[in-house]
Backbone as a printed PyTorch tensor [residue, N CA C, xyz], in Angstrom:
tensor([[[163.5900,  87.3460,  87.9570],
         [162.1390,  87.4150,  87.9340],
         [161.6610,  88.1690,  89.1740]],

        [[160.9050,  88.5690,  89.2220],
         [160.0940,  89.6610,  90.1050],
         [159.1690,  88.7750,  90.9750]],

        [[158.8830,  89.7230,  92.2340],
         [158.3830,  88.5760,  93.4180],
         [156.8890,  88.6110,  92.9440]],

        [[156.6730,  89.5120,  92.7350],
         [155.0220,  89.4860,  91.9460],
         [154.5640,  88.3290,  91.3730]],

        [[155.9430,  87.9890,  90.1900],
         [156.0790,  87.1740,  89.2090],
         [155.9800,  86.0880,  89.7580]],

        [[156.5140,  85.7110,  90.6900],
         [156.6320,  84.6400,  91.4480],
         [155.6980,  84.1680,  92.2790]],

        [[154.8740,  85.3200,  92.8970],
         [153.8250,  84.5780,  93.3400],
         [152.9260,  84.2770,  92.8940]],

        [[152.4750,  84.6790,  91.2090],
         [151.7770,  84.5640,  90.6330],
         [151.7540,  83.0230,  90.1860]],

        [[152.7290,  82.4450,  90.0050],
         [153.3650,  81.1260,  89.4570],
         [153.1200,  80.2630,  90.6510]],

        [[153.6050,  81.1210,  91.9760],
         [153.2700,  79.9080,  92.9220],
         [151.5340,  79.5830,  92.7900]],

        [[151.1160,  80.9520,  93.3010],
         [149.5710,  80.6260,  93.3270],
         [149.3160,  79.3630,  92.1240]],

        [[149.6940,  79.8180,  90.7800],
         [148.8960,  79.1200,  89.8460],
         [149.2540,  77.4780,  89.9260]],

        [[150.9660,  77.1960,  90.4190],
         [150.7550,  75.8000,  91.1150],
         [150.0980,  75.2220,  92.1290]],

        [[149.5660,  76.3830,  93.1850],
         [148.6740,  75.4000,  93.8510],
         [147.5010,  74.8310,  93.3640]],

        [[146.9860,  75.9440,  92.6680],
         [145.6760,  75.1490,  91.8520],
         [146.0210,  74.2190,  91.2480]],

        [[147.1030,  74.3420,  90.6270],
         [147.3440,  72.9010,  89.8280],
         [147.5070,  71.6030,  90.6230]],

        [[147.3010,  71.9510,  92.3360],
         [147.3920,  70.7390,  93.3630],
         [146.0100,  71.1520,  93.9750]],

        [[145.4750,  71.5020,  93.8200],
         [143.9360,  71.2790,  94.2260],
         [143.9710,  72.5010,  95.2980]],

        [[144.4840,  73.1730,  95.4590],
         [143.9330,  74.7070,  96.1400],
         [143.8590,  75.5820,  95.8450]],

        [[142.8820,  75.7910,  96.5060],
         [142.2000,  77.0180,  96.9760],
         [142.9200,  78.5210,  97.5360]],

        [[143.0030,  79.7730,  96.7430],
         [143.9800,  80.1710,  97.3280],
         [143.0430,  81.5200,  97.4580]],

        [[143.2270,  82.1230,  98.4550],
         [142.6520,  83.2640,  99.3210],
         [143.1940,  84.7080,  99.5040]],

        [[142.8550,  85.5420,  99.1240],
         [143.7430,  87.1110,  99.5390],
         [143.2190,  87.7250, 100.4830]],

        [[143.5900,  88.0380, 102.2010],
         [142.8370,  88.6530, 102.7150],
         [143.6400,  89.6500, 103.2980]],

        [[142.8920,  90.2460, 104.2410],
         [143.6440,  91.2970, 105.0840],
         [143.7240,  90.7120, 106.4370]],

        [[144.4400,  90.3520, 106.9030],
         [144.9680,  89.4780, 108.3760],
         [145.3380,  89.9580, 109.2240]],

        [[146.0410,  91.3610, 108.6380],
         [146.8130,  91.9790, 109.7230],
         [147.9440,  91.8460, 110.3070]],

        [[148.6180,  90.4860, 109.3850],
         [150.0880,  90.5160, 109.2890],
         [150.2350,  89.4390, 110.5030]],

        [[149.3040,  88.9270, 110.8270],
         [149.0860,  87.5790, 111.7940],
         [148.6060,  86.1740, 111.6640]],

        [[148.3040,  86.3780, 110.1370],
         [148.3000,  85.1360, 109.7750],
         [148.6080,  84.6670, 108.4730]],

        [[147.9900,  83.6820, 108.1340],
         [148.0250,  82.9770, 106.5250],
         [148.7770,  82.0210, 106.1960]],

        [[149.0150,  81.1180, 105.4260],
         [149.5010,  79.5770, 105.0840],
         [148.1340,  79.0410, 104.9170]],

        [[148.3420,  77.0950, 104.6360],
         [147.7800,  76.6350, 104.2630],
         [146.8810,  75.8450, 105.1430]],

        [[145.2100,  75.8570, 105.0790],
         [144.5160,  74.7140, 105.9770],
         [143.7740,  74.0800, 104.9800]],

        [[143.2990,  73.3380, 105.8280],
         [142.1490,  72.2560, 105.1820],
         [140.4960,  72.2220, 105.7850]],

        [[139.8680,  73.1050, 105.2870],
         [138.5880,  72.5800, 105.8940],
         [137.1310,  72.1190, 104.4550]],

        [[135.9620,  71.8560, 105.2090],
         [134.6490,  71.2290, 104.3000],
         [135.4110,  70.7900, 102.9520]],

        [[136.5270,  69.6460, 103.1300],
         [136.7710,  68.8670, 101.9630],
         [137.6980,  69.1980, 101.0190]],

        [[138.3310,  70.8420, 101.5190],
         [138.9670,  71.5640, 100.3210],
         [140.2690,  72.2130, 101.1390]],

        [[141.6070,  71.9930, 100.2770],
         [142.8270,  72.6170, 100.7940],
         [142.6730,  74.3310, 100.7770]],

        [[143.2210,  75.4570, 101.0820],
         [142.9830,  76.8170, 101.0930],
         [144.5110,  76.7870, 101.5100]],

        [[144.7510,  78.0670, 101.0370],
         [146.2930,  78.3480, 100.9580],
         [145.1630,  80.1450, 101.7580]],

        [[145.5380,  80.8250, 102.3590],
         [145.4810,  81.9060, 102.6480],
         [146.5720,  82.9290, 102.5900]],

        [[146.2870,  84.1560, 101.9060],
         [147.6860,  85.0640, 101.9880],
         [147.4170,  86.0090, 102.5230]],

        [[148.1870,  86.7030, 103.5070],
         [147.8950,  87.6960, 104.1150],
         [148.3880,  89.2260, 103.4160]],

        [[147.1600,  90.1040, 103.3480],
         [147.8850,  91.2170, 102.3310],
         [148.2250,  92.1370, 103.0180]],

        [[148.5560,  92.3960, 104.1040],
         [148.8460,  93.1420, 105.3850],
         [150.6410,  92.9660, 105.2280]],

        [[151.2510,  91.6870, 104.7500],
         [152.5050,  91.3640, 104.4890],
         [152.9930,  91.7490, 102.8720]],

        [[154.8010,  91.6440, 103.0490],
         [154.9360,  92.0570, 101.8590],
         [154.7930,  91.1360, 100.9510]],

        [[154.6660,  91.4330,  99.7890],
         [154.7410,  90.5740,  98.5490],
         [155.5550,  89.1760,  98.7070]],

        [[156.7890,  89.7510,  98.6330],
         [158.0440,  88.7540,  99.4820],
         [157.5710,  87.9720, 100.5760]],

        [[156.8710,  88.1470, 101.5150],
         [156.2700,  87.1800, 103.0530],
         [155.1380,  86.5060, 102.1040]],

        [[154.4270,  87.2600, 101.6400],
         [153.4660,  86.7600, 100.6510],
         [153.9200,  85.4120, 100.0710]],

        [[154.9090,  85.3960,  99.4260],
         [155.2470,  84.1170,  98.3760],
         [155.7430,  83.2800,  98.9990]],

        [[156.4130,  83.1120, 100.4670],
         [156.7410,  82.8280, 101.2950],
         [155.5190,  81.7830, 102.3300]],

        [[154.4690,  82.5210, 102.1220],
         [153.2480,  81.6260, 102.8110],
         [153.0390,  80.4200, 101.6640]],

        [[153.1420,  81.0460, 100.8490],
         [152.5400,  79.8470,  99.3090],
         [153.4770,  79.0260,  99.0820]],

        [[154.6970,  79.6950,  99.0940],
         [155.9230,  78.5620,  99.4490],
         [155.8410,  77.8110, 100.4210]],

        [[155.7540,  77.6910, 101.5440],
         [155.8650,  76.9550, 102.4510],
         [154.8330,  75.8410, 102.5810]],

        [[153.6840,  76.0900, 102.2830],
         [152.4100,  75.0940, 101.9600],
         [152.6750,  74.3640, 100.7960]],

        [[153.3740,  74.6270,  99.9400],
         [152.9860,  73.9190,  98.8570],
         [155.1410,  73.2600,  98.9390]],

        [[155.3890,  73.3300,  99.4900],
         [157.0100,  72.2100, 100.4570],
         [156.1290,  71.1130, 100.9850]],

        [[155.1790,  71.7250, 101.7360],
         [154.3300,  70.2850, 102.1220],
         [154.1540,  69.0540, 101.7400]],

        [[153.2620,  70.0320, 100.2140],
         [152.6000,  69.0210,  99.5680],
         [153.4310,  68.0450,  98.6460]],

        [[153.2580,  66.6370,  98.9770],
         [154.1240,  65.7090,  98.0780],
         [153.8430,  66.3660,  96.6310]],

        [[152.8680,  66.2690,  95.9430],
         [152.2410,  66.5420,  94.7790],
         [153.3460,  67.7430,  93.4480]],

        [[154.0440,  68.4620,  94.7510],
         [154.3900,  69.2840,  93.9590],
         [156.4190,  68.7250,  93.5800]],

        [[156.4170,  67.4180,  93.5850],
         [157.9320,  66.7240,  93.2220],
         [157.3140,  66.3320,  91.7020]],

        [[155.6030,  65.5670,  91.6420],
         [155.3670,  65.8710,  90.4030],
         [154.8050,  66.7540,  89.3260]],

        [[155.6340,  67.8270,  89.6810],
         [154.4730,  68.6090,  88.6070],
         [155.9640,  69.2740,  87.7350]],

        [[155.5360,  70.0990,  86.8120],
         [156.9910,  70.1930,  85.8770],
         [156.4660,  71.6410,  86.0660]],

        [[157.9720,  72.5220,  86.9970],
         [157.6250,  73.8270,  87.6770],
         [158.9430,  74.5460,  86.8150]],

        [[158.3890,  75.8220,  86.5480],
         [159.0240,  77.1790,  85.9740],
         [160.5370,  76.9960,  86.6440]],

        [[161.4950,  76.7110,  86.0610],
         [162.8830,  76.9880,  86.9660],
         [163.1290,  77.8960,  87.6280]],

        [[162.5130,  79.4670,  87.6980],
         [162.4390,  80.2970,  88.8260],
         [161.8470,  79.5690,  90.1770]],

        [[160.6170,  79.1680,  90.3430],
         [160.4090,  79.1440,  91.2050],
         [160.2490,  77.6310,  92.0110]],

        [[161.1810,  76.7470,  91.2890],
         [161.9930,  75.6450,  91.3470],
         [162.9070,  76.0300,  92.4580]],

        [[164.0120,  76.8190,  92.0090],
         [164.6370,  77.8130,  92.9080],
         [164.5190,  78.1080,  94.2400]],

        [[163.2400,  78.2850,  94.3740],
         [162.6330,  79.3090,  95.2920],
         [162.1310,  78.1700,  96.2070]],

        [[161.6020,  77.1970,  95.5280],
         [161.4420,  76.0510,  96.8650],
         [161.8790,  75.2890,  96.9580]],

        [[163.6340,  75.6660,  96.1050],
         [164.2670,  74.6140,  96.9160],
         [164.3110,  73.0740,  96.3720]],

        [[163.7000,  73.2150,  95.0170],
         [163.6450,  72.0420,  94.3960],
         [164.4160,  71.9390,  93.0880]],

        [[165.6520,  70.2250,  92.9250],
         [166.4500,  70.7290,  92.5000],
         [165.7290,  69.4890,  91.3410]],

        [[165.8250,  69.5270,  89.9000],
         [165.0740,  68.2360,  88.8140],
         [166.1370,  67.5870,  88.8400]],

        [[165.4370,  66.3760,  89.0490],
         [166.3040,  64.6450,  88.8730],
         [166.7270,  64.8050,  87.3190]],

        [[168.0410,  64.1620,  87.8490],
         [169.2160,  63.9210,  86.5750],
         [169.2040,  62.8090,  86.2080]]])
């Protein structure tokens, strides 16, 4: 699967955990996940590659407990590292 592909899937699991997810231009100095006025935000920096890209969304959403329950694409199962109970 393609990293595109993949971040597309990540993004669409965070919403499925209640964030907010952001595309900006950062400048290759920032992005991951905060919390402010009540609402999670995942930020991606588009200054980075695609690959660092999925990598920010990955790493925020390792955080979140939420995402042991959700029933995730086996690609990107993979990708964070999460293996389904037998």
């Amino acid at each position: 699967m393609h990293t595109v592909e993949l971040l597309e899937q990540a993004c669409e699991v965070a919403e499925r955990l209640g964030y907010r997810t952001r595309q900006e231009w950062l400048g290759g100095t920032g992005g991951g996940a905060c919390e402010f006025a009540g609402k999670k935000w995942i930020f991606i920096d588009l200054a980075v590659s695609v690959f660092e890209q999925l990598e920010q969304v990955v790493a925020a959403l390792r955080q979140d407990p939420g995402i042991y329950l959700l029933d995730l694409p086996p690609a990107l199962r993979h990708v964070l590292g999460i293996r389904r109970a037998g």
